[in-house]
C-alpha positions as CSV (number, residue, x, y, z in Angstrom):
1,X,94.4,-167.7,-12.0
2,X,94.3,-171.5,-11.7
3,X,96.1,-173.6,-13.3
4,X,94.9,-175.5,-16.5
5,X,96.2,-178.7,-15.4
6,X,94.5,-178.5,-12.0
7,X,90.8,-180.0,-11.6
8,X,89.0,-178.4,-9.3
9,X,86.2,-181.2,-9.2
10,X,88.5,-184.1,-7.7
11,X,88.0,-185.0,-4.5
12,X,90.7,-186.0,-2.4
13,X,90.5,-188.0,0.7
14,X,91.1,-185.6,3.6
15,X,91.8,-187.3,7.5
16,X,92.7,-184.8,10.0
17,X,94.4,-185.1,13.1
18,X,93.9,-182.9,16.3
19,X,96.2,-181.3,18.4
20,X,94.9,-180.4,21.9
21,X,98.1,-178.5,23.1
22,X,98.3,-176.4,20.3
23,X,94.6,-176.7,18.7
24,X,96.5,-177.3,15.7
25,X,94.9,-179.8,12.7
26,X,97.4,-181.8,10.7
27,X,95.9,-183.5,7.7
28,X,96.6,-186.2,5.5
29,X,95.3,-185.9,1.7
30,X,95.0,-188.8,0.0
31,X,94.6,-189.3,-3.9
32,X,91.3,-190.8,-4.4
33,X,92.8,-192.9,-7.3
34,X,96.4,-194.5,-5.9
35,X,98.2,-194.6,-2.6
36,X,99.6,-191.4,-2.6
37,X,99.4,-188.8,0.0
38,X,100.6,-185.7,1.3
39,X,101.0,-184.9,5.5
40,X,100.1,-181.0,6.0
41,X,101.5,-179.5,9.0
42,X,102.6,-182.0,11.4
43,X,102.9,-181.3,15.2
44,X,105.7,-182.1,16.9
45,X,105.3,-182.3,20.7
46,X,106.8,-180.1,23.4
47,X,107.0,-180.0,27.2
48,X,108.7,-176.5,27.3
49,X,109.5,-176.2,30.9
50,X,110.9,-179.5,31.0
51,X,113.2,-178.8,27.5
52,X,111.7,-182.0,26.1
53,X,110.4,-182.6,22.4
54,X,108.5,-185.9,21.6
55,X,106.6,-187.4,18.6
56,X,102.8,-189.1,19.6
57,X,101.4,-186.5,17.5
58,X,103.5,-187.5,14.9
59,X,103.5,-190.7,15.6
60,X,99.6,-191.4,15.3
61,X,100.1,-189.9,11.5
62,X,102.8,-192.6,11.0
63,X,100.6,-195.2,12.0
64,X,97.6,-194.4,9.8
65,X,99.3,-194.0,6.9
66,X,101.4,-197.3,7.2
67,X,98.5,-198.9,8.5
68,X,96.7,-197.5,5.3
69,X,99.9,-198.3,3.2
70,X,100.2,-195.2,1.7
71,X,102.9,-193.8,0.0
72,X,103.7,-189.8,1.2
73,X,105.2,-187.6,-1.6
74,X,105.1,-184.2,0.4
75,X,105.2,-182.8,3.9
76,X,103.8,-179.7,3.3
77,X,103.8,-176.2,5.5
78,X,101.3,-173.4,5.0
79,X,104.0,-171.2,7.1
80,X,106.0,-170.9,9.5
81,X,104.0,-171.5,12.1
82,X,104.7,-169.9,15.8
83,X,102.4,-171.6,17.7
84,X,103.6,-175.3,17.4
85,X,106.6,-176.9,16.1
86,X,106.5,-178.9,13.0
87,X,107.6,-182.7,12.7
88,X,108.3,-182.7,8.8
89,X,111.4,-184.0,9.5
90,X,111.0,-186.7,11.4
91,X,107.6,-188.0,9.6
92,X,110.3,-188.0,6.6
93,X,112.9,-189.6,8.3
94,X,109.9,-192.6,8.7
95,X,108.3,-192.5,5.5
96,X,109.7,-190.2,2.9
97,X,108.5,-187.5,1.2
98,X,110.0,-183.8,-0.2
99,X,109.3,-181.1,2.3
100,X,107.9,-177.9,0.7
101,X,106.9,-174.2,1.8
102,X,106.5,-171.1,0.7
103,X,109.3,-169.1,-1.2
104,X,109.1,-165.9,1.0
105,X,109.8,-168.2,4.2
106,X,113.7,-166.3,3.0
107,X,112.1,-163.4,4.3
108,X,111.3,-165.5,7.4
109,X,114.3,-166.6,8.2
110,X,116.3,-162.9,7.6
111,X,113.6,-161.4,10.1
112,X,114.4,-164.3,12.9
113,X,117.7,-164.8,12.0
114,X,118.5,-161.4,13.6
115,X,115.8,-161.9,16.3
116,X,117.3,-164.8,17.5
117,X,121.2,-163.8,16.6
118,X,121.7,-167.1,14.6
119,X,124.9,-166.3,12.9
120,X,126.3,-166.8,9.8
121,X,125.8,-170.7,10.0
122,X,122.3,-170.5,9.8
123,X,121.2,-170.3,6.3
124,X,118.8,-167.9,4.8
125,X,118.2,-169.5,2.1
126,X,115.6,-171.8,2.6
127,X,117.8,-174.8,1.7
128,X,116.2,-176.4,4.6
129,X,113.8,-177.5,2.5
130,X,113.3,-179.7,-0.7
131,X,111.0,-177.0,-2.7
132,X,110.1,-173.3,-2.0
133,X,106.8,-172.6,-3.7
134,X,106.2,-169.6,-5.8
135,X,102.8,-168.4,-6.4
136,X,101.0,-170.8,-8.8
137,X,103.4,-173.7,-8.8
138,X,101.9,-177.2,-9.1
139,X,102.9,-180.6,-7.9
140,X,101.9,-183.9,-8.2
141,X,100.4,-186.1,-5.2
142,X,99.9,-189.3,-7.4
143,X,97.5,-188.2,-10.1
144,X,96.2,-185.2,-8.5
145,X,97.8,-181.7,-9.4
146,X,97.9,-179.3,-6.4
147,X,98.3,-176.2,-6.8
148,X,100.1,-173.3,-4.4
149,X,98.5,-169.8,-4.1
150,X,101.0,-166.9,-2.1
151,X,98.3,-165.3,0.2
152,X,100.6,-163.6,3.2
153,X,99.3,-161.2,5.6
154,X,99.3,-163.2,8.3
155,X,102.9,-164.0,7.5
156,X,104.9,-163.4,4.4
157,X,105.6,-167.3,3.7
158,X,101.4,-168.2,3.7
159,X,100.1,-169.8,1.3
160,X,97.0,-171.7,0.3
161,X,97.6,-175.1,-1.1
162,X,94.1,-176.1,-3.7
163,X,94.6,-180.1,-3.7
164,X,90.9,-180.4,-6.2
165,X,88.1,-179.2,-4.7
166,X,90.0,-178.8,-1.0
167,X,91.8,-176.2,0.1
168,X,94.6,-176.1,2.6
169,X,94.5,-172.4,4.2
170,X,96.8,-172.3,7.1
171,X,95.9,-169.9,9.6
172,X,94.8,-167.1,6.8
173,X,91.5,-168.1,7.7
174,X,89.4,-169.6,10.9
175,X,86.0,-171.2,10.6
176,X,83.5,-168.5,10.0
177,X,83.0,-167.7,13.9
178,X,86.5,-167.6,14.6
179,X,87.1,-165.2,11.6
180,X,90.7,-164.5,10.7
181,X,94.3,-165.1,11.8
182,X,96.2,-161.9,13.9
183,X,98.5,-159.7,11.3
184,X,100.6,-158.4,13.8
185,X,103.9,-160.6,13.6
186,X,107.1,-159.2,11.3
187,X,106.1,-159.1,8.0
188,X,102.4,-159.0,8.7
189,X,99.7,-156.8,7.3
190,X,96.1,-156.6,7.8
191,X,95.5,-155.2,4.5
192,X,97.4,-157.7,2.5
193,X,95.5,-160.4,4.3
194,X,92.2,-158.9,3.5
195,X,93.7,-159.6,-0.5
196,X,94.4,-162.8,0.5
197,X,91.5,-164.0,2.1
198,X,89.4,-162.7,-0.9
199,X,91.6,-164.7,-3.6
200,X,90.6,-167.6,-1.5
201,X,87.4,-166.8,-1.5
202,X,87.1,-166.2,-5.1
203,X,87.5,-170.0,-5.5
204,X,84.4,-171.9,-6.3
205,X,81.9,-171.8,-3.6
206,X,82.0,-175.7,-2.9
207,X,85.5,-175.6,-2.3
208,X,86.1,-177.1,1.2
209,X,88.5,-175.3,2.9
210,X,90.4,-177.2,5.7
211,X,91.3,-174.7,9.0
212,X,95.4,-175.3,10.6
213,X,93.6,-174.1,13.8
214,X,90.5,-174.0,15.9
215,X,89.6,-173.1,19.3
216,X,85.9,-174.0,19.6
217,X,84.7,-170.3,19.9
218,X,81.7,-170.0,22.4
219,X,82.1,-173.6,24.0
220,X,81.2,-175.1,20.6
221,X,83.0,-178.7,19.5
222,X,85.7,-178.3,17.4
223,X,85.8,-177.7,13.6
224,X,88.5,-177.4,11.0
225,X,85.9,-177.6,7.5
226,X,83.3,-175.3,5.8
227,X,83.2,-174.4,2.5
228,X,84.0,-170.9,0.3
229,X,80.4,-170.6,0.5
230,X,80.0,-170.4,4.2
231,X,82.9,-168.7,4.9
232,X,81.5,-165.4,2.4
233,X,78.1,-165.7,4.0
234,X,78.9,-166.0,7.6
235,X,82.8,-165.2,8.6
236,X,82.4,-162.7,11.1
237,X,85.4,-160.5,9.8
238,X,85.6,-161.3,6.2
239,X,82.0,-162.1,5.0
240,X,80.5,-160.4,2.0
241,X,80.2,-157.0,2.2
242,X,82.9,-156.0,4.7
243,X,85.0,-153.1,3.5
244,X,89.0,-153.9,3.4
245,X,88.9,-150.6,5.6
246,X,86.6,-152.1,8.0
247,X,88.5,-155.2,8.1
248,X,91.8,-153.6,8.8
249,X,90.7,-151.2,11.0
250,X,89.5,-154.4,13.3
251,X,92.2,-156.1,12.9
252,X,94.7,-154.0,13.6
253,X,92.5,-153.3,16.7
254,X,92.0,-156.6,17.9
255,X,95.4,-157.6,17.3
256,X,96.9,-154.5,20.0
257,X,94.8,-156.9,22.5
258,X,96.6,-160.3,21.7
259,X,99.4,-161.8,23.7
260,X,102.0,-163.9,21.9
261,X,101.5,-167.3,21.7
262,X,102.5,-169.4,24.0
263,X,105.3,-171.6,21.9
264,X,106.3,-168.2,19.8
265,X,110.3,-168.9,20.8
266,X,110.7,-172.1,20.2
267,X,108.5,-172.8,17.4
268,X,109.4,-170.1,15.3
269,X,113.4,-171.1,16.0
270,X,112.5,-174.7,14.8
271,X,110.4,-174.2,11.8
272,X,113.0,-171.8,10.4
273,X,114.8,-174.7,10.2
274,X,112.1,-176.7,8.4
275,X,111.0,-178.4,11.9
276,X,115.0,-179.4,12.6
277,X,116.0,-178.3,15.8
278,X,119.4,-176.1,16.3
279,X,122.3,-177.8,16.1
280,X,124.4,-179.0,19.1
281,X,126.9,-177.4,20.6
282,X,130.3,-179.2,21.4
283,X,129.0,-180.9,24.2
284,X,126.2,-182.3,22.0
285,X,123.6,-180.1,23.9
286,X,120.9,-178.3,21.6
287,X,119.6,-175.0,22.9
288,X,116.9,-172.5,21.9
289,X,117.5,-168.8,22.8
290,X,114.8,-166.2,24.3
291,X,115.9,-162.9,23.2
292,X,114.6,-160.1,25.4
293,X,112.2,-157.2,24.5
294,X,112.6,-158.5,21.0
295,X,109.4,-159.9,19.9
């Protein structure tokens, strides 16, 4: 169900920004009618043999929207992603902005929090964060209402943010010839993503849907936009007329042949933490931990 204040036919300006090291697409959305914007998952950079974390990604969104004089109202994650590290925190330390997710990134943090023995300090409460999102909630970037739809599978803290007639999907879907994201991490499920996917695609068919990855499948140049439209006709796992058993039955297939992404330890100990990294110990040192046989 969509919300009555949200208007499906405004179209907000959408810039994206592309990570190579992570094939990850930041975005900001702009509202065609004032300064107002919101920065979707921001990269923060990481040389992880070296132990070093720096901000060029990051940076280059600071520039354009200073240089653009906007004015950001949200940092916004799809999820808790485990195949970068996000930079919320430090594009709000520079412009502003309340940092929201997903409600269910409690469940998240619970699941982690034991992987990586965090202790009683760390809190499970998503407090790290300015607003936890439950399905349907709205908020206002400028004029425009946005909109957040819960569609986990992937993870349980996904969800799909409708900004008017764009729509911010995370890594529940690729472009229609990557397909779909792997179910395979805690708290995944291949059949609750195939419910997800198809409340996406039960938007309208011009929706443009805006990708958090892509990896240029085939050698092609690399995309992060198609439409509701192209993703039913074409996506090579979801399109019309694949079954949910036929779906989860290759997903759950392909996902036995995966290996875990490359940044899984330290992103997923970071964005926990809403993109903050652990805190020091008493020689002012910060560490992340690799648990063994865990993951």
């Amino acid at each position: 169900m969509i919300p009555h204040s949200v208007d499906l036919c405004v179209k907000p300006d959408v810039t994206a920004f592309f990570d190579e090291q992570t094939n990850t697409v930041s975005y900001v959305v702009k509202d065609p009618h004032s300064n107002a914007c919101a920065v979707f998952d921001s990269v923060m950079d990481i040389d992880y043999a070296a132990g070093r974390v720096s901000y060029a990604s990051a940076d280059k969104i600071i520039e354009f929207v200073a240089k653009s004089a906007l004015k950001v109202e949200w940092l916004i994650e799809t999820h808790a992603h485990a195949d970068h590290l996000s930079a919320a925190p430090y594009i709000q330390s520079k412009l502003g902005g309340k940092l929201g997710i997903g409600e269910n990134i409690k469940v998240v943090q619970e699941v982690f929090g034991k992987v990586f023995n965090e202790g009683t300090e760390f809190q499970r409460d998503g407090s790290q964060f300015d607003r936890l999102f439950e399905d349907g909630d709205t908020y206002n970037i400028g004029g425009l209402t946005a909109f957040a739809m819960l569609t986990p599978g992937h993870t349980p803290a996904c969800m799909t943010h409708v900004v008017g007639d764009a729509a911010f999907v995370g890594d529940t879907l690729f472009m229609p010839d990557g397909g779909t994201a792997r179910a395979d991490f805690p708290g995944g499920d291949a059949r609750v993503l195939f419910h997800s996917i198809k409340r996406v695609l039960e938007l309208p068919p011009e929706t443009r849907l805006f990708m958090c990855h892509d990896y240029g499948p085939g050698g092609r140049q690399i995309r992060w936009e198609t439409t509701v439209a192209e993703e039913r006709a074409h996506n090579i796992h979801v399109r019309d007329g694949v079954s949910e058993d036929q779906f989860v039955q290759m997903r759950e297939a392909r996902d036995k042949t995966l290996a875990l992404p490359k940044l899984i330890i330290p992103s997923i100990q970071v964005n926990i933490r809403g993109g903050n990294l652990p805190e020091p110990d008493e020689g002012g040192k910060r560490h992340l931990k690799v648990p063994i046989n865990e993951l």
